[in-house]
C-alpha positions in Angstrom: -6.4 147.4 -88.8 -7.3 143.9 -89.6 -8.4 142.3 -86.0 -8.1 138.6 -84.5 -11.2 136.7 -83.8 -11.0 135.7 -80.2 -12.0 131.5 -81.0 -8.6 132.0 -83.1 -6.2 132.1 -80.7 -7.4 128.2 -79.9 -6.8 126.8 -83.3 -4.0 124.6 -83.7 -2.9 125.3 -87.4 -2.7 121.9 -89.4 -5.8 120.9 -87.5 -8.6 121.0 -89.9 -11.4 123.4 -88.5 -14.8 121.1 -88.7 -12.5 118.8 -85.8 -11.7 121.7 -84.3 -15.6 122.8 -84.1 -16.3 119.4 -82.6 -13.4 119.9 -79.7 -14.8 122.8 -79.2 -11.9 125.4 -77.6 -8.5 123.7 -76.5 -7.4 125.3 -73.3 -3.6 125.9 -72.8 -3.1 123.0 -71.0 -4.0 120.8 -73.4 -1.6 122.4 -75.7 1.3 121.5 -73.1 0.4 118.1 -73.6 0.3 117.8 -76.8 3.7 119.2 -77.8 4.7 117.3 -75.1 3.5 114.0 -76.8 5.3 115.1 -80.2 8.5 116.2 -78.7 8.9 112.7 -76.1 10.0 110.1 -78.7 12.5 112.6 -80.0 13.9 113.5 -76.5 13.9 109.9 -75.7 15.9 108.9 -79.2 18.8 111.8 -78.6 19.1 110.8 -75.2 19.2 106.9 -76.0 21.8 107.8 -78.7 23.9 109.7 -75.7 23.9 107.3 -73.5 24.3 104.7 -75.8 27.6 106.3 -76.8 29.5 106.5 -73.2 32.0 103.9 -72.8 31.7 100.4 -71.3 34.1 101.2 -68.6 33.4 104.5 -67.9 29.8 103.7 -66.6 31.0 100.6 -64.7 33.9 102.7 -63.2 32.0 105.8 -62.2 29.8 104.5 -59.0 33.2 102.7 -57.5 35.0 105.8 -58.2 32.5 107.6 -55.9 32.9 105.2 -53.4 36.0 105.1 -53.3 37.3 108.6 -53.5 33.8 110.7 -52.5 35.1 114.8 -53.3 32.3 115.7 -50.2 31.1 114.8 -46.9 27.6 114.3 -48.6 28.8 111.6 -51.2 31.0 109.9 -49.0 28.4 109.5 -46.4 25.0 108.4 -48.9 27.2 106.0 -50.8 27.4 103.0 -49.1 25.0 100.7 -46.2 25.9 101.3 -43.3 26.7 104.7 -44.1 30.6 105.9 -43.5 31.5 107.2 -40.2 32.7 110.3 -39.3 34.6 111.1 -36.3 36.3 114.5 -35.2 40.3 114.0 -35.1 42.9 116.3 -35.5 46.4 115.7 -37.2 49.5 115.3 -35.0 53.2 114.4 -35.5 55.2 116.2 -38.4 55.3 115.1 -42.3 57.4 111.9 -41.8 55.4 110.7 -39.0 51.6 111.9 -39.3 49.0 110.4 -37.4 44.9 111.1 -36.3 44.7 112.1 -32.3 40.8 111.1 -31.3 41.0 113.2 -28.1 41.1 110.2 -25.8 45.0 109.3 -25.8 44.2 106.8 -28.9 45.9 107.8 -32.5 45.9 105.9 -35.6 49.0 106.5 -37.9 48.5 107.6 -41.4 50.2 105.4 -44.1 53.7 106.6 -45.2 52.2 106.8 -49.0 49.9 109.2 -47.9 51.9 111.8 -45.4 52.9 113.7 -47.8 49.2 114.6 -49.2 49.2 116.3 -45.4 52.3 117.6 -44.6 51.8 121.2 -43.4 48.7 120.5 -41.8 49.6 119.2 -38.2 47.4 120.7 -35.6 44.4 121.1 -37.6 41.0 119.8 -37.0 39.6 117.0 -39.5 37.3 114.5 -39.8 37.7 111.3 -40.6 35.3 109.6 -42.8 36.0 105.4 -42.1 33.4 102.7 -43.4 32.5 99.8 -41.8 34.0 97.4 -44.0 37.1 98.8 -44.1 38.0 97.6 -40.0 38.5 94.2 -39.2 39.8 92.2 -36.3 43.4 91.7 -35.6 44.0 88.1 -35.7 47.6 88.2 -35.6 50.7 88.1 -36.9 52.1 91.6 -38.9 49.4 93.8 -40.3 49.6 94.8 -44.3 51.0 98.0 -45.1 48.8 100.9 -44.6 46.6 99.2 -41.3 46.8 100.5 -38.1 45.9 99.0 -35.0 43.4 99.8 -32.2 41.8 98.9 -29.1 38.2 99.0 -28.9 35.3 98.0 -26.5 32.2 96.7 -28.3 29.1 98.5 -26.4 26.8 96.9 -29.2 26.7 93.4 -31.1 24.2 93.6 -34.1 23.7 89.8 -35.6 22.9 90.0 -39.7 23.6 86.3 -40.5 27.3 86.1 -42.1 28.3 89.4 -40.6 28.1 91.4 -37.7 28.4 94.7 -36.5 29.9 95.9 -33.7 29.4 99.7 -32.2 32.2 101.2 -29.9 33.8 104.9 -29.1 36.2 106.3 -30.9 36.8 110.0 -28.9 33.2 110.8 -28.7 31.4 109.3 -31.5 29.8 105.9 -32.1 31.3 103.5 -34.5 29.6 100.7 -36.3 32.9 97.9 -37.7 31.7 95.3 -39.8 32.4 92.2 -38.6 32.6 88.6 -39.5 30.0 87.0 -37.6 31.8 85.2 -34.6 34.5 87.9 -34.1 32.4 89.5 -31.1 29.9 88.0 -29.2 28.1 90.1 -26.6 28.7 93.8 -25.5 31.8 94.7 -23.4 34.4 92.4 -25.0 37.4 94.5 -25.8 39.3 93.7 -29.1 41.9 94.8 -31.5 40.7 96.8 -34.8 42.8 96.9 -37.6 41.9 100.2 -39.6 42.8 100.3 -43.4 44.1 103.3 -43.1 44.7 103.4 -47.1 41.5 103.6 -47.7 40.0 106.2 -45.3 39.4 109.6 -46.5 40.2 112.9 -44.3 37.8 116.1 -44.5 37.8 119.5 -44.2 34.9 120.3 -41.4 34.9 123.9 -42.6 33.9 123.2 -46.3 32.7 119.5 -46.2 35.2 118.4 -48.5 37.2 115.7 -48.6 41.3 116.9 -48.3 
């Protein structure tokens, strides 16, 4: 039986063996790094030629699409600075006239284009996942379609410059409302929210997704 020398199983075939007498042994990990080395540029040219190759629109679509319309808890809550908030609320009314009960006698009605997405589900516990942005202050006159009203007392005032951000209760959770930067001036002042309520997204606390 025709046997291996031992200083074999370190040659690298190809490699001519006077260089490989200099080197002297290769251990494994230098192996690793030198497949490693060959293989990169090609990895790096078939995923150039993949990336390359999705769409324009796609790519500049994908991150608002997120945002937007997050499937989980997770998404919705890491997209986005501040983060979205989330606040315990459970569904109330029947499927022509839903709305989100907070626990503390205050409700915010769910747009009529979006009742039927819950209909059925009356009585059961959700949260709702609201971001900053999307609450403003009511300045009068008759709110756009799909905004609901509510009052609110500001507990903290947060000055960034152009904006602001106010903090109140909604139930028992803090709330953080962007702001335009004279809207509220010190803690305490009470004030009308408008909620785009076409834009909030409702989730289901057992599984973390979004309903």
């Amino acid at each position: 039986m025709e046997t291996q020398d031992p200083a074999d199983r370190h040659r690298v075939p190809g490699v001519p063996a006077l260089r490989l007498a200099r080197l002297g042994p290769i251990p494994s990990h230098g192996l690793i790094l030198r497949h490693t080395a060959l293989n990169l540029p090609y990895v790096i040219w078939m995923m150039r030629g993949y990336i390359e190759d999705v769409p324009v629109e796609l790519e500049e679509s994908a991150p608002l699409d997120l945002f937007e319309r997050p499937a989980t808890r997770f998404v919705a809550g890491f997209l986005g600075s501040p983060a979205m908030n989330f606040v315990p609320a459970e569904i109330v009314g029947d499927s022509g006239d839903l709305a989100l009960s907070f626990g503390d006698g205050r409700q915010l009605a769910l747009p009529e284009r979006r009742r039927a997405a819950y209909a059925g589900r009356a009585g059961a516990r959700i949260t709702l996942g609201v971001r900053p942005e999307h609450m403003e202050r009511d300045r009068g006159g008759s709110p756009r379609p799909g905004l609901d009203r509510l009052r609110v007392t500001i507990d903290l005032v947060q000055l960034t410059g152009s904006r602001s951000y106010g903090t109140f209760r909604l139930g028992e959770t803090e709330v953080v409302a962007e702001l335009q930067v004279h809207d509220v001036e010190k803690p305490g002042e009470e004030l009308d929210l408008l909620f785009d309520m076409n834009r909030v997204v409702l989730i289901d606390p057992a599984t973390d997704e979004v309903i």
